[in-house]
C-alpha positions as CSV (number, residue, x, y, z in Angstrom):
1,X,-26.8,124.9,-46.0
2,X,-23.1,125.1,-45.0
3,X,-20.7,122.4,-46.7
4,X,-18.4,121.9,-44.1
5,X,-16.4,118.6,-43.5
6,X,-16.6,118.1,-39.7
7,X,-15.2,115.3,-39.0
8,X,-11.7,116.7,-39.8
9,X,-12.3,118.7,-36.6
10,X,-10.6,117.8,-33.7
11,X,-13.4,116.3,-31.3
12,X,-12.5,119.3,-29.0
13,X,-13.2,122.1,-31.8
14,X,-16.0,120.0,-32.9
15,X,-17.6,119.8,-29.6
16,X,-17.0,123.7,-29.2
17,X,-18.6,124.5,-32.6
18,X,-21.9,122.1,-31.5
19,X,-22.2,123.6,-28.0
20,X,-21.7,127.3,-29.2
21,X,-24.4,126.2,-31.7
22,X,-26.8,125.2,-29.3
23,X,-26.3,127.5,-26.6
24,X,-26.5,130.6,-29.2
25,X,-29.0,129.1,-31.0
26,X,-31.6,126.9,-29.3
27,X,-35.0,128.5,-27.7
28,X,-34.5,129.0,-24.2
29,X,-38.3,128.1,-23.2
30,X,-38.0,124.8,-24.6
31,X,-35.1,123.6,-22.5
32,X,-35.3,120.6,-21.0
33,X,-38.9,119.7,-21.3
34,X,-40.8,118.0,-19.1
35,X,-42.8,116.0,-22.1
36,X,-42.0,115.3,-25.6
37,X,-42.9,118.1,-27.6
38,X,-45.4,118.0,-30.3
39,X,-44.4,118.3,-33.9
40,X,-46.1,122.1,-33.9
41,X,-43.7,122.9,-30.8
42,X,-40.7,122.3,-32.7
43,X,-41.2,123.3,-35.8
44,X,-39.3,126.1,-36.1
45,X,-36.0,124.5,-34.3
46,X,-36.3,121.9,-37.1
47,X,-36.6,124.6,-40.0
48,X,-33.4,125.7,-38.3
49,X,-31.4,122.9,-38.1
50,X,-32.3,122.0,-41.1
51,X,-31.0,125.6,-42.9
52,X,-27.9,124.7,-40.6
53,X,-27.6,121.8,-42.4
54,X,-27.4,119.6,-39.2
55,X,-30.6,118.2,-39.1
56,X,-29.5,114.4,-40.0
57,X,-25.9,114.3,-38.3
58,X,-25.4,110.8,-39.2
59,X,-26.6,110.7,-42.9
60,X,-24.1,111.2,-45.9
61,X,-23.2,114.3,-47.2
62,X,-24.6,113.3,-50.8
63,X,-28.0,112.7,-48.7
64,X,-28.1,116.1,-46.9
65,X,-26.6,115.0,-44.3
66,X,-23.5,115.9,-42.0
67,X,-21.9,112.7,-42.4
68,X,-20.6,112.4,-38.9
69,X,-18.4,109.4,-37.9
70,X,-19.9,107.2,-35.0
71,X,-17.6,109.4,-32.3
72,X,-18.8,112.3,-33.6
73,X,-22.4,111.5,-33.9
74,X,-21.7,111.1,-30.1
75,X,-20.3,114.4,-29.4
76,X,-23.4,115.3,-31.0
77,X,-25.7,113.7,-28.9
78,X,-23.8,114.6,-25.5
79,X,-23.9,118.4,-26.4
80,X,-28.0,117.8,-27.0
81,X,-28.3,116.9,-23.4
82,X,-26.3,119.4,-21.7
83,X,-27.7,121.8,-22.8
84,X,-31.1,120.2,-22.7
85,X,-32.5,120.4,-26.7
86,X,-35.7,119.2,-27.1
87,X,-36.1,116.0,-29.3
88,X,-37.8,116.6,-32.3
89,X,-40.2,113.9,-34.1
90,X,-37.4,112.6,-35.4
91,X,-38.2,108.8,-35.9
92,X,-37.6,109.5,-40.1
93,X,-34.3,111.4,-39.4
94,X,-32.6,108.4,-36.7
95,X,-34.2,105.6,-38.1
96,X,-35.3,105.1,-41.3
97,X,-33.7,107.3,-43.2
98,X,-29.8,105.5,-42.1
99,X,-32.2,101.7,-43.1
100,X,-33.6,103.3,-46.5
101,X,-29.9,104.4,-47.1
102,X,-28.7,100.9,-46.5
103,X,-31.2,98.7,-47.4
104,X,-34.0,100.5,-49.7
105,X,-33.8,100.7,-53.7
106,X,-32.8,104.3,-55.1
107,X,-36.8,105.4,-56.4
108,X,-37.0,104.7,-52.5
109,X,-34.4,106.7,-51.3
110,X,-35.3,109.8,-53.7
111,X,-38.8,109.2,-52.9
112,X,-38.6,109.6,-49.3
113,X,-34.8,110.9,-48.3
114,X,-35.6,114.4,-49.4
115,X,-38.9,114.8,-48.2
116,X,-38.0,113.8,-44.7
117,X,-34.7,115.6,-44.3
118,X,-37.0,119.4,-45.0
119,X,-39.7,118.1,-42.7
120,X,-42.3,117.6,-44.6
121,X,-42.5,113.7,-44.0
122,X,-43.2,112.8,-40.2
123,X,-42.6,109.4,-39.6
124,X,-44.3,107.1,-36.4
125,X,-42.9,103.4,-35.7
126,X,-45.7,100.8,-36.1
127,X,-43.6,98.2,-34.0
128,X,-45.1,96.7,-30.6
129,X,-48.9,95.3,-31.3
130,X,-51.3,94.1,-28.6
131,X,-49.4,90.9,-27.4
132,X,-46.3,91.7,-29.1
133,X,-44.7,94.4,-27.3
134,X,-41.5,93.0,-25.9
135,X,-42.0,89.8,-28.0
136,X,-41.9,91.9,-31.4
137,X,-41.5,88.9,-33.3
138,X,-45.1,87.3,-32.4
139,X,-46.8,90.1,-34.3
140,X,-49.9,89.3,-36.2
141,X,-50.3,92.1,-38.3
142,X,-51.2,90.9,-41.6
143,X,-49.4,92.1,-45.3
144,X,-51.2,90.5,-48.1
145,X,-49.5,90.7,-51.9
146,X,-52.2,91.4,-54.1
147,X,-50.6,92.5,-57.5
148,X,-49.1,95.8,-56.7
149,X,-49.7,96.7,-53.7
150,X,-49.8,94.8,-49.7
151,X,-53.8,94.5,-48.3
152,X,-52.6,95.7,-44.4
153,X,-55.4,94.5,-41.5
154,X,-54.3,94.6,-37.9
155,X,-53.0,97.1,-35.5
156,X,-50.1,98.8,-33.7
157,X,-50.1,100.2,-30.2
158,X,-47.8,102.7,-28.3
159,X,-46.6,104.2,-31.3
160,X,-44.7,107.3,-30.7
161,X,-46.0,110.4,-32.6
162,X,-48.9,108.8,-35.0
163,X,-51.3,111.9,-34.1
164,X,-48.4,114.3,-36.3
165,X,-46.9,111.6,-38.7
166,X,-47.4,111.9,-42.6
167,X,-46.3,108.2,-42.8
168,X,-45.0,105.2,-40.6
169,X,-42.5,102.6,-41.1
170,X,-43.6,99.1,-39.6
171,X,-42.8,95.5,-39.7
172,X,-45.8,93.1,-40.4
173,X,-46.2,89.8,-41.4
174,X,-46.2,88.5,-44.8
175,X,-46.0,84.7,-44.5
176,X,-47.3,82.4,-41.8
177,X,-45.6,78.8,-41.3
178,X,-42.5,79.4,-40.9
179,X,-39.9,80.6,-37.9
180,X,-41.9,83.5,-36.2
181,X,-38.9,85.6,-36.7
182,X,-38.7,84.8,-40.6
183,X,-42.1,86.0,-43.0
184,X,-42.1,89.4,-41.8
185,X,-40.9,92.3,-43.5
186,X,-40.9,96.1,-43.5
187,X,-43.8,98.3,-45.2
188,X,-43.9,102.3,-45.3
189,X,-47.3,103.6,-45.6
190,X,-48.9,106.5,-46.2
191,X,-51.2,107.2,-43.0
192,X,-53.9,109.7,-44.8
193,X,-54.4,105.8,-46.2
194,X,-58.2,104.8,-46.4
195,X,-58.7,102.3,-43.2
196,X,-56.0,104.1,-41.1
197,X,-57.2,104.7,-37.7
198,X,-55.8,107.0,-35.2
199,X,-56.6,106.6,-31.5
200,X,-54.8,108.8,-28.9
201,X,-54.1,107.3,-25.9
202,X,-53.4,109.5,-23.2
203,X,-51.1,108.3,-20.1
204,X,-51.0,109.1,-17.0
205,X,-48.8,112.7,-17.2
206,X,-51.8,113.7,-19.1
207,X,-50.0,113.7,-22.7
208,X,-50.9,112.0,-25.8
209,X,-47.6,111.0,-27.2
210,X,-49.2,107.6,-28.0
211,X,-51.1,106.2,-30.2
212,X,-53.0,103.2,-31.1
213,X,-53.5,102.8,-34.9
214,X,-56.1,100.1,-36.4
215,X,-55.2,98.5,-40.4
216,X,-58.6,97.7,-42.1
217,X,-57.6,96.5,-45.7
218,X,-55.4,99.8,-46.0
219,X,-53.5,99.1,-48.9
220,X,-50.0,100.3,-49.6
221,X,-47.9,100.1,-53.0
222,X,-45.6,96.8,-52.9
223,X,-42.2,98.7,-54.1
224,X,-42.6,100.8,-51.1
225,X,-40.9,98.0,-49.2
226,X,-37.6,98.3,-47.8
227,X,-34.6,95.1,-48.3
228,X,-36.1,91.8,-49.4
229,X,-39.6,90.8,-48.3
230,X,-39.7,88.7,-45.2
231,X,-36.4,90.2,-44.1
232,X,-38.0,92.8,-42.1
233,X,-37.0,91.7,-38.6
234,X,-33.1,91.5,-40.0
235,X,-33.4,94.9,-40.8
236,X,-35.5,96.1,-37.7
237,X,-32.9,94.9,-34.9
238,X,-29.9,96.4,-37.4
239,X,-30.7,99.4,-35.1
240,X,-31.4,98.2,-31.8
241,X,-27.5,98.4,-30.2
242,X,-27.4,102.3,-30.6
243,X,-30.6,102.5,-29.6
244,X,-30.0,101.1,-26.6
245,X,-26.4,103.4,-26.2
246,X,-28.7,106.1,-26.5
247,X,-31.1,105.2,-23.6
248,X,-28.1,103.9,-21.9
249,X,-26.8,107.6,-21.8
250,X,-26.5,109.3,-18.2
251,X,-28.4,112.2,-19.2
252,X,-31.8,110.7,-17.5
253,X,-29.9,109.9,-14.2
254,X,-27.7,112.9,-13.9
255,X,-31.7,114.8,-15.1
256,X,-33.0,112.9,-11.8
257,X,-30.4,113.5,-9.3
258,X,-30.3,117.1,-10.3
259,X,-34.0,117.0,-9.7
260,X,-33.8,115.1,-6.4
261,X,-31.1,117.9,-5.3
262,X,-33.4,120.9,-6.1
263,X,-35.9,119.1,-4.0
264,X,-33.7,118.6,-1.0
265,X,-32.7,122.3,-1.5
266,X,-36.0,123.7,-1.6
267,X,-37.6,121.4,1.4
268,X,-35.0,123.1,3.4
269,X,-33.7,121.4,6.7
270,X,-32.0,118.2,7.7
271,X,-32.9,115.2,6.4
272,X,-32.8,111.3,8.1
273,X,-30.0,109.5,8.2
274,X,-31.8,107.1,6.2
275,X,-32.6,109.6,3.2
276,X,-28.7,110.9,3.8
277,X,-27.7,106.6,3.0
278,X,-29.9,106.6,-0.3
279,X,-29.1,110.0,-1.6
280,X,-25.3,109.0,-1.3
281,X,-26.0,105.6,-2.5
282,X,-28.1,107.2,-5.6
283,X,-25.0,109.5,-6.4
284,X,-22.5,107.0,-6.5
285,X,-24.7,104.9,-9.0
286,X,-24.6,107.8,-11.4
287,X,-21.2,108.4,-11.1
288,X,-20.8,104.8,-12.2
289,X,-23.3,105.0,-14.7
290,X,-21.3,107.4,-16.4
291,X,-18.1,105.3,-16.0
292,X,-20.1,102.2,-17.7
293,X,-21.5,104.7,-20.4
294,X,-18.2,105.6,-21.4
295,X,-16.7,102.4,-22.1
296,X,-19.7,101.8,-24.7
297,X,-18.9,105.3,-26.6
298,X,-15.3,104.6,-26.5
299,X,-16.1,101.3,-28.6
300,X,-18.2,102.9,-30.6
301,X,-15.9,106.0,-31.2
302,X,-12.9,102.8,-32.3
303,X,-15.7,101.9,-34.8
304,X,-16.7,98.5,-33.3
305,X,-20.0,97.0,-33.0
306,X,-21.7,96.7,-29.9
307,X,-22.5,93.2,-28.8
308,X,-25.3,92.2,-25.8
309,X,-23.9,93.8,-23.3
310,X,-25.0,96.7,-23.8
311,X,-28.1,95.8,-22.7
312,X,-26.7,95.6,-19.0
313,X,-26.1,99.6,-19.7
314,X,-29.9,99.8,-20.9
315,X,-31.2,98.5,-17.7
316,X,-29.2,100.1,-14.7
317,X,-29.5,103.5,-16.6
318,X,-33.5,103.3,-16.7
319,X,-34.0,101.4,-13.7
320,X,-31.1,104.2,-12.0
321,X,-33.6,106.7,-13.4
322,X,-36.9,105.4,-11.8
323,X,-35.2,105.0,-8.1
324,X,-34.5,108.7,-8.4
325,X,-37.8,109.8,-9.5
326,X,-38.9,107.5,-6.5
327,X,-37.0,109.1,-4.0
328,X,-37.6,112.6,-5.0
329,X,-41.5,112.1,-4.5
330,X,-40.8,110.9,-1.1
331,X,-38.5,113.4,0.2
332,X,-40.8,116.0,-1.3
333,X,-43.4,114.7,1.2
334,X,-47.5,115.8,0.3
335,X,-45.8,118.4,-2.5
336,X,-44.7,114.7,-4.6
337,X,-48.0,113.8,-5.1
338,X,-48.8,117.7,-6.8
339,X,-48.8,117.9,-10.6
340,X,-46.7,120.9,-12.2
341,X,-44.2,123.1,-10.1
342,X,-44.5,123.0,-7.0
343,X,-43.6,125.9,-4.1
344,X,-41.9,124.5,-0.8
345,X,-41.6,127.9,0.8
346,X,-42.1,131.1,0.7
347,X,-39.7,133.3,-1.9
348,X,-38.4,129.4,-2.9
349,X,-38.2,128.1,-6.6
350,X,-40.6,126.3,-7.9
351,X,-39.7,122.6,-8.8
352,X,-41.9,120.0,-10.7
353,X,-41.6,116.7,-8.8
354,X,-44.2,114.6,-10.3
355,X,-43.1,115.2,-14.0
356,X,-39.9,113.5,-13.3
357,X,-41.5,110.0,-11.8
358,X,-44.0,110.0,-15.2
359,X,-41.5,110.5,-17.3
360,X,-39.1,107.6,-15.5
361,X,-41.7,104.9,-16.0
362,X,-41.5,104.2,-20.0
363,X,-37.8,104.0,-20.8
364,X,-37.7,101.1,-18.9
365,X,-40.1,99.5,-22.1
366,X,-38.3,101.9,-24.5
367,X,-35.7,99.9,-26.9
368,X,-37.1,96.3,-25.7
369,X,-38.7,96.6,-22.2
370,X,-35.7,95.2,-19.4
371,X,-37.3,92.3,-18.7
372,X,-36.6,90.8,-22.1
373,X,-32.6,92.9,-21.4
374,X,-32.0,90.4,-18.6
375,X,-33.1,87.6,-20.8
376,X,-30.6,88.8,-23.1
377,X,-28.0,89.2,-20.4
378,X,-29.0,85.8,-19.0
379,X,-28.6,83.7,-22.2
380,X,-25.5,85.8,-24.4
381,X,-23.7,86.8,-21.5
382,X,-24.0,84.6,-17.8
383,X,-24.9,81.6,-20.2
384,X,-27.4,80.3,-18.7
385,X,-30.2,78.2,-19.3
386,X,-33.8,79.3,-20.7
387,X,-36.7,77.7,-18.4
């Protein structure tokens, strides 16, 4: 692995040295994906980045990682989506190994750090239950103490990438009678656990990304909890704001408009006056998108925390997103409704319309669905009352 210090690299030479990277680097097939790609598909990238020495930007140097600053953990991320790098499983890299850093015990750091930065831990998120999706903190899943080790019964659902993980980090509950928010705290497990269940659930693009996964008296050891037991929902939301940033970016919407372009191109001929309106409307939003995007990475690039707004960039990015997808399937006519790429005319590319409108639906849920974002946005930000 190369020892490099990068962040006393201009943002410009580090931004070079990250695009040159990926561009030289990064298998042209799996550009811009029209799914997220299972753990087998990646592989090899990871075993790359990781001999690179770039496969946890924002962990410390003494951890394996690059030790990027927030601005240039940005860069980062920005040069990813230009050039359209395919996310890897990377639930242990982004989010549990910066909490385990922070808030777990050293025999849980060397334990798990190591393991996960060479890819030989795959982590899932065992989050959102049945009932407890966007309200996280009504969860029922159950964490019993029993001498050593937590008794586990209940169940998580929509859990990114449980068919591939080794283990998953979750939030359950471990004390009933108090504040719904307080009494819960956050477990690892090991999911080749007796009384782990996986059930793929496949949506409606026709992957299995998914998962629902049933707890029946799976037991897991009790030092293998992170921070302070019934802290868990402290240390859960710790990494909600980025999160959020990075749905926020404009990478879906600029994605959807370039989409909605190749459609227009291929279709051939004028289109209504009325399509002409929305297209221009559609564009502008973007454009503004990006404006609004910017003013979030510049606070975080100054180092400053970002508050609830930034759950106003969460929604107009996602919904943005899904009124693109929209209009492409209509202005694609009887070829919207065809799944995979799609010929308009004869010696024209091929473009894949429906992909985009699947994929446009769940980011809206992603990070806290924005239903519960314009709660947020009524109550921190307009001030007004909760009926």
């Amino acid at each position: 692995m190369q020892k490099t210090d990068w962040n006393s690299l201009s943002d410009e030479a580090f931004r070079a040295e990250v695009r040159t990277f990926f561009e030289t680097e990064f298998p042209e097939y799996l550009r811009f994906p029209a799914h997220h790609l299972r753990w087998a598909e990646v592989k090899d990238w990871y075993g790359t980045l990781f001999r690179k020495g770039w496969a946890a930007p924002a962990w410390p140097v003494e951890w394996g990682g690059m030790g990027l600053t927030p601005a240039k953990q940005l860069i980062f991320m920005e040069e990813q989506e230009r050039h359209g790098v395919a996310r890897t499983p990377d639930m242990g890299i982004v989010m549990l190994g910066p909490l385990l850093i922070q808030y777990g015990s050293m025999p849980l750091r060397q334990l798990f750090l190591p393991p996960t930065l060479r890819g030989d831990f795959i982590w899932c998120q065992g989050y959102s239950e049945p009932g407890a999706g966007s309200d996280l903190a009504a969860l029922r899943t159950e964490a019993i103490l029993e001498g050593d080790h937590y008794r586990i019964n209940g169940s998580k659902i929509w859990t990114s990438y449980a068919t591939d993980a080794t283990h998953m980090f979750m939030l359950a509950r471990t004390e009933k009678g108090v504040k719904k928010q307080d009494g819960i705290s956050f477990l690892l497990v090991d999911m080749k656990s007796p009384g782990i269940t996986v059930r793929p659930i496949r949506n409606i693009g026709g992957s299995t990304t998914f998962a629902e996964v049933f707890f029946d008296d799976v037991r897991t050891p009790a030092d293998w909890l992170v921070g302070e037991r019934n802290q868990g929902w402290s240390i859960a939301k710790s990494l909600l704001g980025f999160e959020r940033l990075s749905i926020g970016s404009p990478r879906l919407a600029q994605a959807g408009l370039k989409r909605l372009d190749d459609v227009l191109a291929e279709r051939g001929g004028a289109i209504s006056a009325q399509y002409a309106d929305r297209v221009a409307r559609l564009r502008l939003d973007v454009a503004d998108l990006a404006s609004l995007y910017e003013k979030f990475a510049a606070a975080v690039r100054r180092g400053e925390r970002l508050g609830a707004d930034v759950s106003v960039l969460k929604v107009f990015a996602t919904d943005l997103f899904q009124r693109l997808s929209e209009l492409s399937i209509e202005v694609a006519g009887s070829a919207g409704g065809i799944t995979g790429r799609t010929q308009f005319r004869e010696e024209g590319s091929r473009v894949d319309v429906l992909s985009l409108f699947y994929n446009a639906r769940p980011p809206t849920i992603y990070g806290g669905s924005n239903e519960i974002q314009r709660n947020i946005i009524a109550k921190s930000l307009l001030n007004l009352p909760m009926g």
